[in-house]
N, C-alpha and C positions, 0 to 999 in steps of 0.2 A: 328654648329661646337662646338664639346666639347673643354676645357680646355686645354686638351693634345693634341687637333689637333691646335690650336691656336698657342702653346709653339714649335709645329715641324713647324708649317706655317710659323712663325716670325725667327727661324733657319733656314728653307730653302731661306728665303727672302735676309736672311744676306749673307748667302752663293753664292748667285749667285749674286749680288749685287759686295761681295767684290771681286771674280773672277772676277768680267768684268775689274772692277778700278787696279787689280794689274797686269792681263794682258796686258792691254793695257796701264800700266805705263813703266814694267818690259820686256816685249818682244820687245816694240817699243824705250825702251831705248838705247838699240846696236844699232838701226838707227840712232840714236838721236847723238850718241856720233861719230859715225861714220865721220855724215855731221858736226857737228860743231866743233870737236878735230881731225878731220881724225884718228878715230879709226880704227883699220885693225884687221884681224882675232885676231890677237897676244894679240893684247890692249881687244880687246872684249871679249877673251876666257879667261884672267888675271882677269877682272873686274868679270865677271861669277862666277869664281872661287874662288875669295874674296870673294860677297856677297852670295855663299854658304857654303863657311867656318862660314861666321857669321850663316846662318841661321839654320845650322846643332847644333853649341853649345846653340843655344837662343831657339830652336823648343824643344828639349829634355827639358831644363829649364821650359819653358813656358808651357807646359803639366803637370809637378808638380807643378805651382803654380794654375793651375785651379784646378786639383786634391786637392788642399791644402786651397787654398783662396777661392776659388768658380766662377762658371763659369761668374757671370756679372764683378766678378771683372776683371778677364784676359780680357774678351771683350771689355771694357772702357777703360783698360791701351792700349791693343793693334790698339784702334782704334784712341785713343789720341795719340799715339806714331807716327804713319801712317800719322796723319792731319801734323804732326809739320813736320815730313819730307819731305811733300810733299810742306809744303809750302816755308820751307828752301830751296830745291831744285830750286822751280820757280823762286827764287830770287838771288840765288846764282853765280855769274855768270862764274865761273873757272873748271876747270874738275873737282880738288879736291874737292869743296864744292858740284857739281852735286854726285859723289863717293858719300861723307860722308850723303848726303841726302838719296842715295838709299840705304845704311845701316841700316839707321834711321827708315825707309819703311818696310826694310826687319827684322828689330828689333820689331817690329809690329805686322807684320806679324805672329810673332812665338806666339804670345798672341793669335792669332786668328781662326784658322784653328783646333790645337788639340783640342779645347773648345769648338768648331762649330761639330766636331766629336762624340767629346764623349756628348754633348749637343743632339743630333739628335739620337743616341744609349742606353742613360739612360733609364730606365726604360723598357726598351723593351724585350719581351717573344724569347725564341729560335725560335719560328714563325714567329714573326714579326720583328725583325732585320732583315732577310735579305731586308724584302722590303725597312726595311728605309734606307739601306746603298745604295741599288740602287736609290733611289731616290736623295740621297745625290750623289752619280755619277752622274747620267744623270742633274742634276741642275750645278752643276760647269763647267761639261764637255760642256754641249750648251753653259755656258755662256763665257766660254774663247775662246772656238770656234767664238765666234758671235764678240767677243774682238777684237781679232787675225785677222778676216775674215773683219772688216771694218776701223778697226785703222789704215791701207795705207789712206783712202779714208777721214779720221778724221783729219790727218796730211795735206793731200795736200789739204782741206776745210781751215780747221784752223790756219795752223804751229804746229810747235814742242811741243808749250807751252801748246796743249789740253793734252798731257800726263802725264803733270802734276794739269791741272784746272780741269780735269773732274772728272780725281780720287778724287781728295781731295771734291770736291763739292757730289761726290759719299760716302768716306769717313763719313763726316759728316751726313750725311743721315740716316750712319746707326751706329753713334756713337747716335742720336736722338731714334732711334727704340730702342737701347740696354738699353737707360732710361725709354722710355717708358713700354718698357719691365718687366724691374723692378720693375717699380710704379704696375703693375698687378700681379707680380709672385706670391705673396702670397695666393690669392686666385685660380687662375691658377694653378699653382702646387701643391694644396690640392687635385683638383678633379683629372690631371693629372696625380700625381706619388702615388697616394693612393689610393685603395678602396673600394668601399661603401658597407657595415655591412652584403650587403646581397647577393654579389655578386659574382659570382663560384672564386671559386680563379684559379689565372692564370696559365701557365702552366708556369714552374721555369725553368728557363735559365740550362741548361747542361752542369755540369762541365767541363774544359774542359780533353783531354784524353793524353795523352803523343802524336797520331799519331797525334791531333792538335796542339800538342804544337810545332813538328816535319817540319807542314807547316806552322806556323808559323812561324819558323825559317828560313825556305826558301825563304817564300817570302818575310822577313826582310830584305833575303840578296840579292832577283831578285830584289826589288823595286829599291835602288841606283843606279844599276845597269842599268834600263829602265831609269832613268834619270840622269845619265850620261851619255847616249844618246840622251834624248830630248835637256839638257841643250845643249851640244856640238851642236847640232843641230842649237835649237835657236839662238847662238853665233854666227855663220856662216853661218846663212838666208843671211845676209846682201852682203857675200862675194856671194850666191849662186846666191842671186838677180841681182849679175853684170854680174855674168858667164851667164846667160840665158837671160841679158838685160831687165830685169823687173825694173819698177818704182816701188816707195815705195807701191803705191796700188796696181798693179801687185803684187809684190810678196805678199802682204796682200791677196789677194784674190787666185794664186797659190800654195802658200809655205803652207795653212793653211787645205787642204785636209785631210792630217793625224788626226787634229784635232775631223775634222765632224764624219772620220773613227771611232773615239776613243767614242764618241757620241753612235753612232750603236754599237757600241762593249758593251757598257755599258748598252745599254739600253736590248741587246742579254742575256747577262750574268743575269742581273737581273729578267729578266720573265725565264729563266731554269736555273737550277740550279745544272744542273748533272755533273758540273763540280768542284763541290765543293770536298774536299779535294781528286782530283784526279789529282795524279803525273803528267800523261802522257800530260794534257792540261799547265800544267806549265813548263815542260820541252819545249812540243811544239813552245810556244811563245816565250821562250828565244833563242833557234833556226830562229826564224823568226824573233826576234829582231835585232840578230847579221849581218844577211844574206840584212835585208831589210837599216840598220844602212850606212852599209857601199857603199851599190848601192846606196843610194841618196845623200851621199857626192862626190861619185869618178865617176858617171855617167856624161857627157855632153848629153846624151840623152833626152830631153823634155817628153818622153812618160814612160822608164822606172823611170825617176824619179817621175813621178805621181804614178805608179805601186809601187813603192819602198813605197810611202806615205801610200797608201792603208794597205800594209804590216804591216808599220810601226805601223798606228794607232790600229788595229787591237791588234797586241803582246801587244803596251805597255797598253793599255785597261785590257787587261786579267791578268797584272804583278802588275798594280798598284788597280786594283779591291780586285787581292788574296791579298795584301797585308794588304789595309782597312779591308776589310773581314772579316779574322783570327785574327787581331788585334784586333777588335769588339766582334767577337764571342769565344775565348779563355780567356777568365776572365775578370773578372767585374772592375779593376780600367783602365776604360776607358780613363780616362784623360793622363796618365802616357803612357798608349799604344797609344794611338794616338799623342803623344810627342815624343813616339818613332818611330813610325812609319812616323812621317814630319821630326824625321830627320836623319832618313833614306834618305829620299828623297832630305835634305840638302846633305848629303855626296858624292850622285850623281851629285847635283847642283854645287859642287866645282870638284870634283875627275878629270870629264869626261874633261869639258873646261880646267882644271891644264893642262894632259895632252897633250889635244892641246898645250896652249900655249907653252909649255916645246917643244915638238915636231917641232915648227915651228922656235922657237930658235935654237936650235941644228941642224936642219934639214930643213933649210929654202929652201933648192935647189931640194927638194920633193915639190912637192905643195898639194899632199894628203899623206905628214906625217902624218898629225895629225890624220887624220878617221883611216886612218892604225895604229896609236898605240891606240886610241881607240877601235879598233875592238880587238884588241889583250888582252885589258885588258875585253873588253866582254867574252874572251874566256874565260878569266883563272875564272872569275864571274859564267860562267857555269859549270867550274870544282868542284868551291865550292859547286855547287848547287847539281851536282848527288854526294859531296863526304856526305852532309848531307842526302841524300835519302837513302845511303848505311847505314847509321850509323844507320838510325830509321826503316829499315827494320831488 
C-alpha cells in the first residue's frame, strides 16, 4: 500500500467510524428525549432546529479553519470537542444540560466532516476524484445505515446511556488515529501528494466552467432542501414509531429502509457517471423528493410507507451526491467548499424541523401540519431550482 493509499485508508476509517458514533448518538437522541423528558413532535422538531442552527454557522466556520490551520488540527479540536460533549452529556442529568451537551457534539462536528472531505479529495486528478468521493459516500452511507438499523436493538440491550458510551469510546479511537496520523504524515505526505522526478505527470484537475459553477449552485441549494426533509423526518420517526406501534427496535430496523436505499443509490451513482452535470436527473430527484417526503409522513399505510422509504432514499442519494460532487470538482479550495457545502446541509438540519415545530404550534388541530408546510417549502426550494437553470441556460 502506497503512502497516498494509507493517508485515503486512515480518512476513510475516520469517516465511517465517526458516522456510526454521531448517528447513533443524534438519531436515537429524539428517542432518548422523548422517553425521559416526554418530548413530543414539537419539543423534538425545536431541539432539531436549534442544533442545526448551531451546526449551519460552526460547519461554514470549520471549513476555513482547516482550509487555514490545516487539516489534523480541525480534526483534534473536533474530535476533542465531541469527547467533552459527549461525556458532559452522560452525566448531566436535566434536559438543558442533555441540549447544551448535544451542541457541544454538534460544535464538533463542524471540525470534522469538511476536513474529512476535502482530506479524501486533495490532491486528486479530474479522474480520480470521482472515485474517491464515491467511496467517501458509500463508507458513511453503510455506516449510518448499520447505526440507524441496530441502535433500537443497542438501547433495548443496554439502555439509553449506550448513546452516549459508545460514541465517546468510538470518539476517542479516533481522536488516537488522528495522532497517530500525524506522528506519520510527514513522510506519508511526501510520497502521497508529490511526485517522483521521473514520473509522467498527472493529468491537472479542469477548471472549473461557468455550467459547473451553475450546478454547483443548484445543488448548494437542492442539498438543504433533501435535509430539511431527512431532519424533519428523523424528528418524527419517533411520533411515526407510535403511529404504526413499533418498539424502539422495530422502528430501528423499519423507519431505517431509506437509509440502505440511499447506500444503493450511492453506490449506483459512483460506478456511472452519466449523470454528471445533467439537469434532468437533478430535477428528477427533487420531484421525488417532495412526492416520496410527504407520503411517508401523512400515509397510515405500512406498505406505502415502505414504498415512500424506497423513493425517498433513492432522491436524497442523488441531491446530496450532486452536491459533494460539484463541491469537489468545481475548484481547488476544498476545505471552504466542503464547509460550505455541511452547511448547507446545517440549514436543512434547522429550516425543515423550525417549520414543523412552528406548524404544530399554530396548527396543532391538523395532525399533518407540519409535513404539509414542509412540502410547501419543498415546493417553493424547487422553484429556486429551475429559476437558476433558466438563468445558466
Amino acid at each position: 500500500m502506497t503512502a497516498r493509499q494509507k493517508i485515503k485508508f486512515c480518512c476513510f476509517t475516520l469517516e465511517g467510524v465517526n458516522s456510526f458514533a454521531t448517528v447513533l448518538f443524534f438519531n436515537y437522541l429524539y428517542f432518548f428525549m422523548a422517553q425521559r423528558f416526554g418530548f413530543g413532535d414539537k419539543s423534538n422538531f425545536a431541539l432539531a432546529a436549534f442544533l442545526g442552527a448551531a451546526y449551519t454557522v460552526a460547519a461554514w466556520q470549520g471549513g476555513k479553519f482547516a482550509q487555514r490551520y490545516g487539516y489534523f488540527l480541525a480534526l483534534k479540536s473536533g474530535f476533542s470537542l465531541m469527547a467533552i460533549g459527549l461525556a458532559a452529556g452522560y452525566f448531566l442529568p436535566s434536559a438543558a444540560g442533555k441540549i447544551a451537551a448535544a451542541a457541544l457534539v454538534t460544535l464538533g462536528m463542524c471540525f470534522i466532516w469538511p476536513t474529512l472531505e476535502a482530506f479524501v479529495s486533495d490532491g486528486e486528478t479530474a479522474a480520480r476524484l470521482p472515485r474517491m468521493v464515491g467511496i467517501y459516500n458509500v463508507v458513511w452511507a453503510v455506516a449510518n445505515a448499520a447505526a440507524y438499523f441496530i441502535g433500537g436493538s443497542l438501547i433495548e440491550a443496554f439502555g439509553f446511556n449506550i448513546i452516549y458510551v459508545l460514541p465517546l469510546a468510538m470518539v476517542m479511537l479516533q481522536l488516537g488515529l488522528v495522532f497517530w496520523l500525524q506522528g506519520h504524515a510527514t513522510e506519508m505526505a511526501r510520497e502521497a501528494l508529490t511526485k517522483p522526478a521521473d514520473a509522467p505527470p498527472p493529468e491537472p484537475h479542469r477548471p472549473a466552467s461557468p455550467r459547473a459553477h451553475a450546478f454547483l449552485r443548484m445543488a448548494w441549494l437542492a442539498n438543504p432542501f433533501a435535509y430539511i426533509a431527512v431532519n424533519t423526518l428523523i424528528a418524527a420517526m419517533p411520533g411515526i414509531a407510535a403511529k404504526f406501534h413499533l418498539s424502539t427496535m422495530l422502528a430501528g430496523f423499519i423507519c431505517t429502509l431509506w437509509c440502505f436505499v440511499r447506500v444503493g443509490a450511492f453506490i449506483g451513482l459512483w460506478r456511472w457517471t452519466g449523470w454528471h452535470y445533467r439537469f434532468r436527473w437533478l430535477v428528477a430527484a427533487f420531484i421525488g423528493l417532495i412526492t416520496s417526503f410527504a407520503a411517508i409522513l401523512i400515509t397510515s399505510n405500512l406498505l406505502v410507507f415502505i414504498f415512500g422509504q424506497i423513493v425517498f432514499g433513492a432522491c436524497v442519494g442523488l441531491i446530496y451526491y450532486s452536491s459533494l460532487f460539484y463541491s469537489m470538482d468545481a475548484g481547488d479550495s476544498k476545505g471552504e467548499h466542503g464547509g460550505i457545502h455541511e452547511a448547507a446541509i446545517g440549514v436543512g438540519n434547522c429550516v425543515g424541523p423550525a417549520i414543523g415545530a412552528l406548524s404544530l404550534q399554530f396548527m396543532p388541530q391538523h395532525q399533518n401540519s407540519g409535513a404539509m408546510a414542509v412540502s410547501v417549502l419543498l415546493l417553493c426550494g424547487f422553484g429556486g431550482l429551475l429559476a437558476i437553470w433558466k438563468r445558466a441556460k
